[in-house]
CHARMM-style PDB file with segment names, atoms N, HN, CA, C and O in Angstrom:
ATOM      1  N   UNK     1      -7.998  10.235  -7.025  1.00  0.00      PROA
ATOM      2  CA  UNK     1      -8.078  11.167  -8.116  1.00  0.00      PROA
ATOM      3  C   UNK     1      -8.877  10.566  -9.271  1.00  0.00      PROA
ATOM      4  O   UNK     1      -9.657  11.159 -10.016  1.00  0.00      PROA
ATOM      5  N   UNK     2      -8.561   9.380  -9.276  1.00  0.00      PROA
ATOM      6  HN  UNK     2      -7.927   8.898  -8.671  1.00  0.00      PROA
ATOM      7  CA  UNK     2      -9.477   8.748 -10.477  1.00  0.00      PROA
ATOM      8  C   UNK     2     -10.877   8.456 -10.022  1.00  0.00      PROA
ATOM      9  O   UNK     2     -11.566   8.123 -10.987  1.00  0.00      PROA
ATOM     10  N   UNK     3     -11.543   8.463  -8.881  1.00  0.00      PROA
ATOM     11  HN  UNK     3     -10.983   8.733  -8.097  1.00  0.00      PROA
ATOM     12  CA  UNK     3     -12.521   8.526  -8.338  1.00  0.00      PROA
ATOM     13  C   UNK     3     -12.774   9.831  -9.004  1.00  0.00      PROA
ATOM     14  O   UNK     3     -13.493   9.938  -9.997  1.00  0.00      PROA
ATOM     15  N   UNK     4     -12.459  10.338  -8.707  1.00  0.00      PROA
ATOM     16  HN  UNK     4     -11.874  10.250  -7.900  1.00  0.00      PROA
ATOM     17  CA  UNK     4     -13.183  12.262  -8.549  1.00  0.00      PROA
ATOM     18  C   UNK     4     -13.651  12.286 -10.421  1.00  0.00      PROA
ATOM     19  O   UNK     4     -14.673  12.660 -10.996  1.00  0.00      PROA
ATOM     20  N   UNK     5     -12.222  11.637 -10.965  1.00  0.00      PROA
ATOM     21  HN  UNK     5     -11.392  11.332 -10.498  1.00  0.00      PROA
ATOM     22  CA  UNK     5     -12.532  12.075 -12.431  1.00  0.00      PROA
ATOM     23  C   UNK     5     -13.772  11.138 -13.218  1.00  0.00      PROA
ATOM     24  O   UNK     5     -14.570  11.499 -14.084  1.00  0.00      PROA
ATOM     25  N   UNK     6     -13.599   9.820 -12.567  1.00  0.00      PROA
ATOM     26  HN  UNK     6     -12.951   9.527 -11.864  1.00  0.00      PROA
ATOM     27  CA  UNK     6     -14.976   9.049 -13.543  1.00  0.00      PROA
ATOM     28  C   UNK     6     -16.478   9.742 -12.583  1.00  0.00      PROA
ATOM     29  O   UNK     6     -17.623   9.837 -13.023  1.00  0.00      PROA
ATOM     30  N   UNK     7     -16.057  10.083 -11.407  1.00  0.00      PROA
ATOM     31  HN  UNK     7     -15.126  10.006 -11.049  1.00  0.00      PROA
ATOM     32  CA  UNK     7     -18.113  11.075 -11.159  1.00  0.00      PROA
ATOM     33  C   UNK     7     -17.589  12.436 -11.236  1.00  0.00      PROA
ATOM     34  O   UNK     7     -17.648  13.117 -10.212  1.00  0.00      PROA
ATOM     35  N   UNK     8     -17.079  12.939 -12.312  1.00  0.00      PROA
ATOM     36  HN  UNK     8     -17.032  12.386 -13.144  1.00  0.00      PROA
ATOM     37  CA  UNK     8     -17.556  14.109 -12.788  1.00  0.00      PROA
ATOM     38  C   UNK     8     -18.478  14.918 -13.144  1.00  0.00      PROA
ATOM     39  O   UNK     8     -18.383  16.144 -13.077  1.00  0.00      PROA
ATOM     40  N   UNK     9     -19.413  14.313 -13.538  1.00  0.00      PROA
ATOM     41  HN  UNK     9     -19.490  13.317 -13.592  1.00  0.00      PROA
ATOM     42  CA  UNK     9     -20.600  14.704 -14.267  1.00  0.00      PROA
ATOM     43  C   UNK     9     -21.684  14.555 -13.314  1.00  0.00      PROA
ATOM     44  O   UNK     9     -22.808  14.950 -13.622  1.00  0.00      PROA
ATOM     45  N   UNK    10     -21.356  13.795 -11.699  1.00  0.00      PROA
ATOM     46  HN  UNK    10     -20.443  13.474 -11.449  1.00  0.00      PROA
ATOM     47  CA  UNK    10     -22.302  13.438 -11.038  1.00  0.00      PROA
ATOM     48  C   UNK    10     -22.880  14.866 -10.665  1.00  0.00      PROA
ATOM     49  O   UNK    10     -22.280  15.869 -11.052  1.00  0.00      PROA
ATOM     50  N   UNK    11     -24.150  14.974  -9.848  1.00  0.00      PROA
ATOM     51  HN  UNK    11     -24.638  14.159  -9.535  1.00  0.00      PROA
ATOM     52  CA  UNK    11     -24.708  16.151  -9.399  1.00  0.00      PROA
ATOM     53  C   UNK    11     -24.347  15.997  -7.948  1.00  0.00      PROA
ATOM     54  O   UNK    11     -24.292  14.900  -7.393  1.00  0.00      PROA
ATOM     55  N   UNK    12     -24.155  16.910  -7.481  1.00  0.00      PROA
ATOM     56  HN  UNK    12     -24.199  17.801  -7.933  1.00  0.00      PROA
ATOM     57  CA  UNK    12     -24.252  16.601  -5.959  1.00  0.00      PROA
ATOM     58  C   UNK    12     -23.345  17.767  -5.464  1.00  0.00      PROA
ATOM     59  O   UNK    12     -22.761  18.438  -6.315  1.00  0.00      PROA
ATOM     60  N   UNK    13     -23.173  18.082  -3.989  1.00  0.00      PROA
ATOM     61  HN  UNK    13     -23.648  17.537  -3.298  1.00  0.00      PROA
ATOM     62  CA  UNK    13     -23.375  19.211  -3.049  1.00  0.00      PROA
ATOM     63  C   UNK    13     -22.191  19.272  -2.825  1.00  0.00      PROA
ATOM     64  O   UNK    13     -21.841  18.575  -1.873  1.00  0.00      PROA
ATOM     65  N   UNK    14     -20.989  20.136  -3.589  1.00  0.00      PROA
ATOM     66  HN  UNK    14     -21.274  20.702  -4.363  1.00  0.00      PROA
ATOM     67  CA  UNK    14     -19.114  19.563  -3.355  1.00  0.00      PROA
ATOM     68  C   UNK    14     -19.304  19.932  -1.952  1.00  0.00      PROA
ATOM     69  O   UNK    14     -18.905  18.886  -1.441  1.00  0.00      PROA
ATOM     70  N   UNK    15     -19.597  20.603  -1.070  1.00  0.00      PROA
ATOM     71  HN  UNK    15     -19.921  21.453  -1.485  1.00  0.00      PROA
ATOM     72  CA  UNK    15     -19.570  20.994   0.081  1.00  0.00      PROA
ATOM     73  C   UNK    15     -19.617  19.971   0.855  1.00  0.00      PROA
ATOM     74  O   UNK    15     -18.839  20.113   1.799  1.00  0.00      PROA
ATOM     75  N   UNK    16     -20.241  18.906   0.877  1.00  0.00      PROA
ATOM     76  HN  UNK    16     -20.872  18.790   0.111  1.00  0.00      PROA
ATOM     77  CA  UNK    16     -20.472  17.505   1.724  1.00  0.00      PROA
ATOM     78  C   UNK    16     -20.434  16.322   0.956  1.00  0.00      PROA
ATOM     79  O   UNK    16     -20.812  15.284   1.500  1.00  0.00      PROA
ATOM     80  N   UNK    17     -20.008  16.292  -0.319  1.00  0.00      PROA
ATOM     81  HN  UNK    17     -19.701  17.134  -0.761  1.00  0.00      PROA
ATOM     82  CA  UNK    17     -19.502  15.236  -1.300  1.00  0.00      PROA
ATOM     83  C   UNK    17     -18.029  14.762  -0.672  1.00  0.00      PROA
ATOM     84  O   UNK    17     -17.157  15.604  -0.459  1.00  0.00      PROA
ATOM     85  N   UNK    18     -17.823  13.327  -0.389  1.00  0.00      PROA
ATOM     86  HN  UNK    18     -18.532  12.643  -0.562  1.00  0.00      PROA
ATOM     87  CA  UNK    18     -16.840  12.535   0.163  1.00  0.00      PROA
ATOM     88  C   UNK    18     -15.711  12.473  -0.936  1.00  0.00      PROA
ATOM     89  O   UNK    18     -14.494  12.390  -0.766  1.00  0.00      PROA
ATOM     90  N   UNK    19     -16.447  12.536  -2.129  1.00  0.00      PROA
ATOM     91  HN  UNK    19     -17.435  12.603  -2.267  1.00  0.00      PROA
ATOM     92  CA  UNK    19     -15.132  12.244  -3.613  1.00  0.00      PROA
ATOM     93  C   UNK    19     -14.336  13.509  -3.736  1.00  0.00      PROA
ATOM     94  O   UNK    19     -13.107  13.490  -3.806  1.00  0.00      PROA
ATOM     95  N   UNK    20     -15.245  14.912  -3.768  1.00  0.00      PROA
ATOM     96  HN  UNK    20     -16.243  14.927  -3.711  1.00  0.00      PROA
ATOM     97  CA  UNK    20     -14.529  15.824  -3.819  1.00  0.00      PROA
ATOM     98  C   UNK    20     -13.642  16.271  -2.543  1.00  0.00      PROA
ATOM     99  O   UNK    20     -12.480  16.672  -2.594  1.00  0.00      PROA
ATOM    100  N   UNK    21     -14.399  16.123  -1.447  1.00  0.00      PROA
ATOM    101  HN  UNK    21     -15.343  15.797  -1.406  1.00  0.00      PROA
ATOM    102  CA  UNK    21     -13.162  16.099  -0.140  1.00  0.00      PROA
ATOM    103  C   UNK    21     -11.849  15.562  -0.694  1.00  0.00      PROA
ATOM    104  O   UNK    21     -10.841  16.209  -0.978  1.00  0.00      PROA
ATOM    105  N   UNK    22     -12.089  14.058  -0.807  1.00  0.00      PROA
ATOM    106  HN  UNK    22     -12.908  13.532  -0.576  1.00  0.00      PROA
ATOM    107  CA  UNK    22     -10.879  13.121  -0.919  1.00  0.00      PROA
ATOM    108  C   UNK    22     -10.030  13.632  -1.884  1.00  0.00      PROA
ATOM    109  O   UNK    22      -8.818  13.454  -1.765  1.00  0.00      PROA
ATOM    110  N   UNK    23     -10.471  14.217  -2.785  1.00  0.00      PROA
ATOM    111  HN  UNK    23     -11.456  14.362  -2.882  1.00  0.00      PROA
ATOM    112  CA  UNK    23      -9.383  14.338  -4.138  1.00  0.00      PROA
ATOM    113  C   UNK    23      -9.122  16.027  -3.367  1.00  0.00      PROA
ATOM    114  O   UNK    23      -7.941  16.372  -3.341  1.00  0.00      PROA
ATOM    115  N   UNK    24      -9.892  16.779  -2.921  1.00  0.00      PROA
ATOM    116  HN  UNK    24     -10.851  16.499  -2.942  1.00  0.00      PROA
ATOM    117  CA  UNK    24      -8.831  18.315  -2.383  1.00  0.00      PROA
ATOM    118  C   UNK    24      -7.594  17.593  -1.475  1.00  0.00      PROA
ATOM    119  O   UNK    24      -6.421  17.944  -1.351  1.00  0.00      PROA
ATOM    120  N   UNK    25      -8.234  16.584  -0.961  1.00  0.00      PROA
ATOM    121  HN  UNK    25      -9.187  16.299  -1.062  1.00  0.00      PROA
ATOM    122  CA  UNK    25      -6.884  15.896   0.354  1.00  0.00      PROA
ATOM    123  C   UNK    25      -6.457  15.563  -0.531  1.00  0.00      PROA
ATOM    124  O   UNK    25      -5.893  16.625  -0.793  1.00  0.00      PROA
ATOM    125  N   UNK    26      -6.132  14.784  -1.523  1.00  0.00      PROA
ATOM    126  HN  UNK    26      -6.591  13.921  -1.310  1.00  0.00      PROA
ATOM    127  CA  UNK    26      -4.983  14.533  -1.988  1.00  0.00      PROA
ATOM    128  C   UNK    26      -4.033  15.762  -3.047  1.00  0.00      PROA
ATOM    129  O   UNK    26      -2.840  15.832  -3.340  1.00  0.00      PROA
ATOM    130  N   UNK    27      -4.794  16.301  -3.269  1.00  0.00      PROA
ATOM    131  HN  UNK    27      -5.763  16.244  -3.031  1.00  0.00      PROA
ATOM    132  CA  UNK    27      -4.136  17.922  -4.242  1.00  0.00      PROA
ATOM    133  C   UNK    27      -3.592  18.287  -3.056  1.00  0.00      PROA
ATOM    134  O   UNK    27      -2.460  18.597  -3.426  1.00  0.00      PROA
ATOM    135  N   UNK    28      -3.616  18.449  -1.988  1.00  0.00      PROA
ATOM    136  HN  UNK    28      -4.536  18.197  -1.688  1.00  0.00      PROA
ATOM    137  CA  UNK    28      -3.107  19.172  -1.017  1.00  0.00      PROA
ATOM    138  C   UNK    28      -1.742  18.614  -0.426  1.00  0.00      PROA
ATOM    139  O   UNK    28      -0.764  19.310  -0.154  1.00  0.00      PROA
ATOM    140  N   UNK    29      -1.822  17.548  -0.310  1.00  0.00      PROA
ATOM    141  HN  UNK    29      -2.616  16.983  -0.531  1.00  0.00      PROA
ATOM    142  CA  UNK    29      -0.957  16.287   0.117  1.00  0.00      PROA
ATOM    143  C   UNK    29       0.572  16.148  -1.327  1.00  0.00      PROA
ATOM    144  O   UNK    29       1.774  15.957  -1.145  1.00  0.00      PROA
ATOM    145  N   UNK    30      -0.159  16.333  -2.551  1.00  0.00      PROA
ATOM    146  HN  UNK    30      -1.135  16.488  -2.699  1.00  0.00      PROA
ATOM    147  CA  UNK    30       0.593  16.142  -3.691  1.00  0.00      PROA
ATOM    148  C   UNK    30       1.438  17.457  -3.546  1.00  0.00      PROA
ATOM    149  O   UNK    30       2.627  17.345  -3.844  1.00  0.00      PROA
ATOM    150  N   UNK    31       0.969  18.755  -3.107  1.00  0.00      PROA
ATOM    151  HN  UNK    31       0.003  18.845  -2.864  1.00  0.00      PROA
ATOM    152  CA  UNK    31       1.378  19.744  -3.026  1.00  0.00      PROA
ATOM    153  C   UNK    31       2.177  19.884  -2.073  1.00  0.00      PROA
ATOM    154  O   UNK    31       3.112  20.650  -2.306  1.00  0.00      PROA
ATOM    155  N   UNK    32       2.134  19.260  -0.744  1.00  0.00      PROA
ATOM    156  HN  UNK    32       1.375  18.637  -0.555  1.00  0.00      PROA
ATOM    157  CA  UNK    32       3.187  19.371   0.154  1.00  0.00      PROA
ATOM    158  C   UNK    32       4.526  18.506  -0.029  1.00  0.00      PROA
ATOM    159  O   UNK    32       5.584  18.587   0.596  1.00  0.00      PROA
ATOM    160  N   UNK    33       4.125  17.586  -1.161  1.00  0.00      PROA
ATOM    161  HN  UNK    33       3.266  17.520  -1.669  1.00  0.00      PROA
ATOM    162  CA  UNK    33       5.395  16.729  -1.589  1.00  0.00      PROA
ATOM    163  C   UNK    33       6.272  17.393  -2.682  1.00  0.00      PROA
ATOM    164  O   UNK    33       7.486  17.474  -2.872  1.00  0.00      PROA
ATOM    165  N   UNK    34       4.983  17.904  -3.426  1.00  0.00      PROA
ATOM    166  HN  UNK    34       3.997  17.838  -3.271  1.00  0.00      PROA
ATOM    167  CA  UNK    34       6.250  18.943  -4.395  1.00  0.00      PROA
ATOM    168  C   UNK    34       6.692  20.348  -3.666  1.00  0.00      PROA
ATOM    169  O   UNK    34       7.333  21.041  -4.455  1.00  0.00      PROA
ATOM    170  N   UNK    35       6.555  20.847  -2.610  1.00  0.00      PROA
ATOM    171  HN  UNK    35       6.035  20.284  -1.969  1.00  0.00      PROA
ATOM    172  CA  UNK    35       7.046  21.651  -2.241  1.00  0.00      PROA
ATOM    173  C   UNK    35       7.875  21.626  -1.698  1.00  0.00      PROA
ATOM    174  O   UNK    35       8.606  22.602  -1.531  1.00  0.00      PROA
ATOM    175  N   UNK    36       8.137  20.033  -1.031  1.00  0.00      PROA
ATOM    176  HN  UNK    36       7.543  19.241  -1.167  1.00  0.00      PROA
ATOM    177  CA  UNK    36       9.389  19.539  -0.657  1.00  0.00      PROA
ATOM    178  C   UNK    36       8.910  19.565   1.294  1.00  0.00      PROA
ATOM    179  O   UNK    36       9.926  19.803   1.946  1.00  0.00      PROA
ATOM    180  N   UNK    37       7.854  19.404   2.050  1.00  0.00      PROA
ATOM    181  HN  UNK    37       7.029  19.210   1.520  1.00  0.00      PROA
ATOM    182  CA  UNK    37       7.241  19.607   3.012  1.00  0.00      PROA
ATOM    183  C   UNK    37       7.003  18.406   3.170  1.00  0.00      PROA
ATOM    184  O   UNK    37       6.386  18.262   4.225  1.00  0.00      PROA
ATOM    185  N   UNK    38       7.121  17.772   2.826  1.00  0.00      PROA
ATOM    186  HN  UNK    38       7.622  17.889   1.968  1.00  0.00      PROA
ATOM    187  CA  UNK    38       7.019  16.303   2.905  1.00  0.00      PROA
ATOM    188  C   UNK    38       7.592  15.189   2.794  1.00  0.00      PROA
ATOM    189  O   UNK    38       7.136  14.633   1.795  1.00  0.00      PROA
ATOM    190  N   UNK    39       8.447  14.491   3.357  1.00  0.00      PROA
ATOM    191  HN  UNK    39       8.817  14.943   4.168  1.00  0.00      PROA
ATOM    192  CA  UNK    39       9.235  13.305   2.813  1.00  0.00      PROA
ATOM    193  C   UNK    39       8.950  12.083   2.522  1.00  0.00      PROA
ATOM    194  O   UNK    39       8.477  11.352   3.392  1.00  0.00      PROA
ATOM    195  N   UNK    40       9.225  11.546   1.013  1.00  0.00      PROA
ATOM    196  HN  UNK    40       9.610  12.139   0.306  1.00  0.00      PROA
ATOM    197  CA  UNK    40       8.457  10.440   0.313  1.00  0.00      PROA
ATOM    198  C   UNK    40       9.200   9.185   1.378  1.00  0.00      PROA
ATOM    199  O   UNK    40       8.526   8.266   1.845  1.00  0.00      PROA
ATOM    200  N   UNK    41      10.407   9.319   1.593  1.00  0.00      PROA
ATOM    201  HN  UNK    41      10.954  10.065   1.214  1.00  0.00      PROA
ATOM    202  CA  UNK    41      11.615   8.892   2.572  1.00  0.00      PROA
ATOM    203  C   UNK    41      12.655   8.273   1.603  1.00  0.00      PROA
ATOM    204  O   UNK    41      13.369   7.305   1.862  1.00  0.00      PROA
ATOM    205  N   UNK    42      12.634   8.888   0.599  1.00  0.00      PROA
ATOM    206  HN  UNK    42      12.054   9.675   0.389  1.00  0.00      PROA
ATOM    207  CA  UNK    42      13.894   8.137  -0.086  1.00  0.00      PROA
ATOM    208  C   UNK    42      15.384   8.954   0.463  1.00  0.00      PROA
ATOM    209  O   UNK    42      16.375   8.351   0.875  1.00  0.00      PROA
ATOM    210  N   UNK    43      15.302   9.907   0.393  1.00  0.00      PROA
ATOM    211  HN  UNK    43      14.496  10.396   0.058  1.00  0.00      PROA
ATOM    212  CA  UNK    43      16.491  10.617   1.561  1.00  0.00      PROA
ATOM    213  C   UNK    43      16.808   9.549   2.956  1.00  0.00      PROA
ATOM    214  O   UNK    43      17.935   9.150   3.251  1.00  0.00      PROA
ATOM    215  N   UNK    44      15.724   9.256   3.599  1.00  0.00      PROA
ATOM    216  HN  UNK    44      14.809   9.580   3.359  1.00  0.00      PROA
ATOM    217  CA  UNK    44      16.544   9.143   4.863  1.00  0.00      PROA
ATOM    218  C   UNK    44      16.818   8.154   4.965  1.00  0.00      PROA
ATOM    219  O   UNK    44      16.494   7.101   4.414  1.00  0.00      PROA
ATOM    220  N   UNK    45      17.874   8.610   6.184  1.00  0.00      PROA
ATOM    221  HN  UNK    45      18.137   9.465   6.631  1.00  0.00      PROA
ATOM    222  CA  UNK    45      18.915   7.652   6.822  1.00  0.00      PROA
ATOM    223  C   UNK    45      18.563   6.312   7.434  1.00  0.00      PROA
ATOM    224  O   UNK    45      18.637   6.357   8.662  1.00  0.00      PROA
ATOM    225  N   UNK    46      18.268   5.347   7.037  1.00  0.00      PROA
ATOM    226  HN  UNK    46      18.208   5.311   6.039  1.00  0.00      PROA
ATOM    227  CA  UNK    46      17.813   4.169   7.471  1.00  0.00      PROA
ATOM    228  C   UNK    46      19.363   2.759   7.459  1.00  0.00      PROA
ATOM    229  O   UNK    46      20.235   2.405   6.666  1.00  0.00      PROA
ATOM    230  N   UNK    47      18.835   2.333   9.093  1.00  0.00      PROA
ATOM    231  HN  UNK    47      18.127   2.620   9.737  1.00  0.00      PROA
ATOM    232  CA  UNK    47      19.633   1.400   9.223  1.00  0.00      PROA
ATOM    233  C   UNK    47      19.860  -0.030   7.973  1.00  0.00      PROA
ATOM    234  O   UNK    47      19.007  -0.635   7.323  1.00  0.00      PROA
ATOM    235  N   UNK    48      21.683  -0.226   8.030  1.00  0.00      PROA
ATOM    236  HN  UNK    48      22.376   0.266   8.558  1.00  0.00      PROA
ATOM    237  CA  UNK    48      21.804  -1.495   6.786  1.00  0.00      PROA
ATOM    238  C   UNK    48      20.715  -2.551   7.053  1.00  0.00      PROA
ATOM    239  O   UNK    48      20.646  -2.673   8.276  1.00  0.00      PROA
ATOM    240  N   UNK    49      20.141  -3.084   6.657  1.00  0.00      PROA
ATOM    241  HN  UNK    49      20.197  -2.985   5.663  1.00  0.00      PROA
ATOM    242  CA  UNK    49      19.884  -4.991   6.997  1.00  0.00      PROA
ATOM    243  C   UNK    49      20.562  -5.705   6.608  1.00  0.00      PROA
ATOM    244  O   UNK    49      20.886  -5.468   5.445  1.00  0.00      PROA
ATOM    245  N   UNK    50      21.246  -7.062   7.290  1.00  0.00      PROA
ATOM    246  HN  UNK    50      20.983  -7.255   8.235  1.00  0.00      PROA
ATOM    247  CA  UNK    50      22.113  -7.477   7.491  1.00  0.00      PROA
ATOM    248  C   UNK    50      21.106  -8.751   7.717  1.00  0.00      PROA
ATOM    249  O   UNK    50      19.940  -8.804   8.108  1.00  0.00      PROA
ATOM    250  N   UNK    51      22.227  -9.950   7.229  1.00  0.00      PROA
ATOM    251  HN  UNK    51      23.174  -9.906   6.912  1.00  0.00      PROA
ATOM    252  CA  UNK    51      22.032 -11.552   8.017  1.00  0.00      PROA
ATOM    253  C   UNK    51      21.049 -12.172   6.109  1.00  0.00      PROA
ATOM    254  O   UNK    51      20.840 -11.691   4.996  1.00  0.00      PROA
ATOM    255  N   UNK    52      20.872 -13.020   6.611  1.00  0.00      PROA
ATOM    256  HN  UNK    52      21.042 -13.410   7.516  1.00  0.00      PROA
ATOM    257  CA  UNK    52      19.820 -14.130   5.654  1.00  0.00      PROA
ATOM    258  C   UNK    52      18.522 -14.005   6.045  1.00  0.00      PROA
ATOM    259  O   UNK    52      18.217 -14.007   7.237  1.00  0.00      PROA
ATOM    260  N   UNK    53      17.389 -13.851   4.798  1.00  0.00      PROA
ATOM    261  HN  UNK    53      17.636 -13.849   3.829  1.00  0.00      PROA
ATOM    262  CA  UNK    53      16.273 -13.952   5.323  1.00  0.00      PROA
ATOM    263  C   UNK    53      15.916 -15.056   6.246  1.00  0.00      PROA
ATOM    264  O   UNK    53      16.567 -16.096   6.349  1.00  0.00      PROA
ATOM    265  N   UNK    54      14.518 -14.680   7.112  1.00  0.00      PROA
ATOM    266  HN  UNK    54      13.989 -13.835   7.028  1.00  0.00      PROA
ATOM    267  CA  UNK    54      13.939 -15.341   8.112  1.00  0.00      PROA
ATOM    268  C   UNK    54      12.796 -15.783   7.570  1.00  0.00      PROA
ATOM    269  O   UNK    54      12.148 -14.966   6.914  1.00  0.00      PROA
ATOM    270  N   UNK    55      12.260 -17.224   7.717  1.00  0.00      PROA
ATOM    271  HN  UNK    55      12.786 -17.887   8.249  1.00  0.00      PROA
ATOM    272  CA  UNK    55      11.141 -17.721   7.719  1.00  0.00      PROA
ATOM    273  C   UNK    55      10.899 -17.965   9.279  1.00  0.00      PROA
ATOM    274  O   UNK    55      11.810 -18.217  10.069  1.00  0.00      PROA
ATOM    275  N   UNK    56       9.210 -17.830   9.700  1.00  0.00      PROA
ATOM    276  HN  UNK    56       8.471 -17.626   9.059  1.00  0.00      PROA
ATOM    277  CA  UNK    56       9.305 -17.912  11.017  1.00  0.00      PROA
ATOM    278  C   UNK    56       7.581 -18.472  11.032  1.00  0.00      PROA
ATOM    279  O   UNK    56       6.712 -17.646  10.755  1.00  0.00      PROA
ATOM    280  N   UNK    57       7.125 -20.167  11.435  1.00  0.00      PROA
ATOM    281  HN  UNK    57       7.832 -20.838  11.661  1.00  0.00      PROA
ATOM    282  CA  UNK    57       5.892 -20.314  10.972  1.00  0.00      PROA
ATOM    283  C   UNK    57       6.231 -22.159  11.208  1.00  0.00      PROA
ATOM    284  O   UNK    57       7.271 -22.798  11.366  1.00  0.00      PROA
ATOM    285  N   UNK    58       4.386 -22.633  11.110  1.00  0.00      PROA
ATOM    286  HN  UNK    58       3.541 -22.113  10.982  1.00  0.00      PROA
ATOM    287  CA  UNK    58       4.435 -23.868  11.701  1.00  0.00      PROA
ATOM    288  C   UNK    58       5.009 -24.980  10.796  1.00  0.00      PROA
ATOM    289  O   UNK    58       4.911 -25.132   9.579  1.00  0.00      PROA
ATOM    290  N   UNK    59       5.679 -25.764  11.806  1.00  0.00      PROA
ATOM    291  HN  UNK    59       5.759 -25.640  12.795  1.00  0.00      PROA
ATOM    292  CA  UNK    59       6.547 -26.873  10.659  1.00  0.00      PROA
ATOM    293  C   UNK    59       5.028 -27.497   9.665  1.00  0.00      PROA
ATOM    294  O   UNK    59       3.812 -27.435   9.844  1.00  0.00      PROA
ATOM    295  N   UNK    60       5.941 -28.093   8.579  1.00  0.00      PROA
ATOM    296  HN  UNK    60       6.929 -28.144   8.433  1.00  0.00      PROA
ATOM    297  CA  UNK    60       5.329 -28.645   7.744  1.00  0.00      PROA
ATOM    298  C   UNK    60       4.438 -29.901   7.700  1.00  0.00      PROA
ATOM    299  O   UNK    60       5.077 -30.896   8.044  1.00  0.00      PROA
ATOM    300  N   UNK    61       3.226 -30.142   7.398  1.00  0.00      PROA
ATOM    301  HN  UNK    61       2.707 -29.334   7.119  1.00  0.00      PROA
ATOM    302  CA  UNK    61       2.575 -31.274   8.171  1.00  0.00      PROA
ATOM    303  C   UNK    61       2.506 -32.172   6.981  1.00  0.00      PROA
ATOM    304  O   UNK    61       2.324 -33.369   7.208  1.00  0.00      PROA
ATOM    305  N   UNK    62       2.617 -31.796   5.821  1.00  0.00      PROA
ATOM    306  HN  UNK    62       2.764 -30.824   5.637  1.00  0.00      PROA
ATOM    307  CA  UNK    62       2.847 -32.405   4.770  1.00  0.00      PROA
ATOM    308  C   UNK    62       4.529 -32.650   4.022  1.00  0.00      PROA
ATOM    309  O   UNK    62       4.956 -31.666   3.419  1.00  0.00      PROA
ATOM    310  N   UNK    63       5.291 -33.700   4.053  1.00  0.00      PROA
ATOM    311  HN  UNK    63       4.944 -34.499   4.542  1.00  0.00      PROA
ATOM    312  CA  UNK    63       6.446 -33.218   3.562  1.00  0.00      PROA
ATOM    313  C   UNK    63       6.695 -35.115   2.910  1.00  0.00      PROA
ATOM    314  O   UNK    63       6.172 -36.195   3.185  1.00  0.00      PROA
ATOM    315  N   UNK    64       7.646 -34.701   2.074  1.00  0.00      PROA
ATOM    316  HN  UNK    64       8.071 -33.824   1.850  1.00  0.00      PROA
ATOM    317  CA  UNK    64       8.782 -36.063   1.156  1.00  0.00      PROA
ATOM    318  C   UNK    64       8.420 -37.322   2.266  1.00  0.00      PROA
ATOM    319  O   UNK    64       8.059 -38.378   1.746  1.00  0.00      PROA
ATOM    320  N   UNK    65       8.503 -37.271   3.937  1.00  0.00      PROA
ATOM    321  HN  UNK    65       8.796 -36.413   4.360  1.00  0.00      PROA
ATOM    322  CA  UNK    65       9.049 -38.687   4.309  1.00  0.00      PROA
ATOM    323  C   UNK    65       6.927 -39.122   4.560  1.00  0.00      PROA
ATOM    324  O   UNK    65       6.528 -40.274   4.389  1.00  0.00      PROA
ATOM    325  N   UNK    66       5.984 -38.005   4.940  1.00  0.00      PROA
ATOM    326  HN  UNK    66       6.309 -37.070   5.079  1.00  0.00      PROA
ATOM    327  CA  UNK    66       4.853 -38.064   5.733  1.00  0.00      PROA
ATOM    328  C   UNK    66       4.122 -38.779   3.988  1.00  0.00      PROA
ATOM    329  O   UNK    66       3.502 -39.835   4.113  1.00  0.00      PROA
ATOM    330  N   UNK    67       4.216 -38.272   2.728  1.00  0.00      PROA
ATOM    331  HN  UNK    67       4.719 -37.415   2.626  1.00  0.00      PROA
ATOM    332  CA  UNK    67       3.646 -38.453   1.325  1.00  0.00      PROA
ATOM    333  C   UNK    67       4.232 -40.001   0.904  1.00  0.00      PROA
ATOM    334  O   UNK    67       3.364 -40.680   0.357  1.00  0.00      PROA
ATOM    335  N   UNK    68       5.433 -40.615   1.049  1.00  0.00      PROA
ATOM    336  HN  UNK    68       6.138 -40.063   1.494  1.00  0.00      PROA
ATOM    337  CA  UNK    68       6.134 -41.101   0.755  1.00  0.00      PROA
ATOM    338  C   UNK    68       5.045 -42.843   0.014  1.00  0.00      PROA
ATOM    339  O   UNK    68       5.324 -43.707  -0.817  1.00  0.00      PROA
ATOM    340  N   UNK    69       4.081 -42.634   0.723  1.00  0.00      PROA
ATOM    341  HN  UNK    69       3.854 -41.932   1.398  1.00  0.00      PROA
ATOM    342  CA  UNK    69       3.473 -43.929   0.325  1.00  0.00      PROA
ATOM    343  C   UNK    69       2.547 -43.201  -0.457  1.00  0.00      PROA
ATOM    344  O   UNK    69       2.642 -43.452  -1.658  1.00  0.00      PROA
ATOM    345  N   UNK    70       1.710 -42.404  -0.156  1.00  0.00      PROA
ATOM    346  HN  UNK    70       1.633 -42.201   0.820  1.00  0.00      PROA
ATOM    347  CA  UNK    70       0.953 -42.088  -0.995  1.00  0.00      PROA
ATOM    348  C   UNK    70       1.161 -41.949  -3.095  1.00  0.00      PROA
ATOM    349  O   UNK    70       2.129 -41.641  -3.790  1.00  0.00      PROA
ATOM    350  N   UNK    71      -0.054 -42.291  -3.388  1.00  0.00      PROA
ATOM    351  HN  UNK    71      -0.841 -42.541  -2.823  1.00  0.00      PROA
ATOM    352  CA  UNK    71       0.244 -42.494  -5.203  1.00  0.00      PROA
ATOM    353  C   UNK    71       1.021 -44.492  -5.000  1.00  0.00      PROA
ATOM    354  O   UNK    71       1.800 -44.625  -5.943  1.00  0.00      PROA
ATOM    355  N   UNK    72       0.998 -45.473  -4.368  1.00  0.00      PROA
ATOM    356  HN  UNK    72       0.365 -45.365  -3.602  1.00  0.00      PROA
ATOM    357  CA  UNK    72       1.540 -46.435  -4.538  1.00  0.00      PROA
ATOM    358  C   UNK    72       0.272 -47.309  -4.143  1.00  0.00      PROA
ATOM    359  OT1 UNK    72       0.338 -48.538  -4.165  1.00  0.00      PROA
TER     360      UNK     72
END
């Protein structure tokens, strides 16, 4: 939408202009959300999450015992 509004003034053919497409898709899209045709998903029913976060990734190649001399 803020596309569409800073080339306002541009010249060009709305019929095959990509900015004005994009901003009718989104008026259209905004419109099916306020009409209620659309779900943002704050309603639905979504499973609890449960447990402690997960880190999942390569051990550390730098750490306290591998530095330990370094700076001496």
């Amino acid at each position: 939408m803020v596309r569409y509004k800073l080339h306002r003034n541009r010249v060009s053919d709305e019929k095959s202009d990509p900015i004005v497409r994009d901003y009718k898709q989104v008026l259209g899209f905004l419109k099916l959300v306020a009409d209620g045709k659309y779900s943002l998903g704050i309603d639905d029913a979504m499973p609890i999450a449960g447990g402690a976060p997960q880190h999942v990734g390569p051990q550390r190649v730098f750490d306290m015992n591998s530095l330990k001399d370094f700076g001496r």
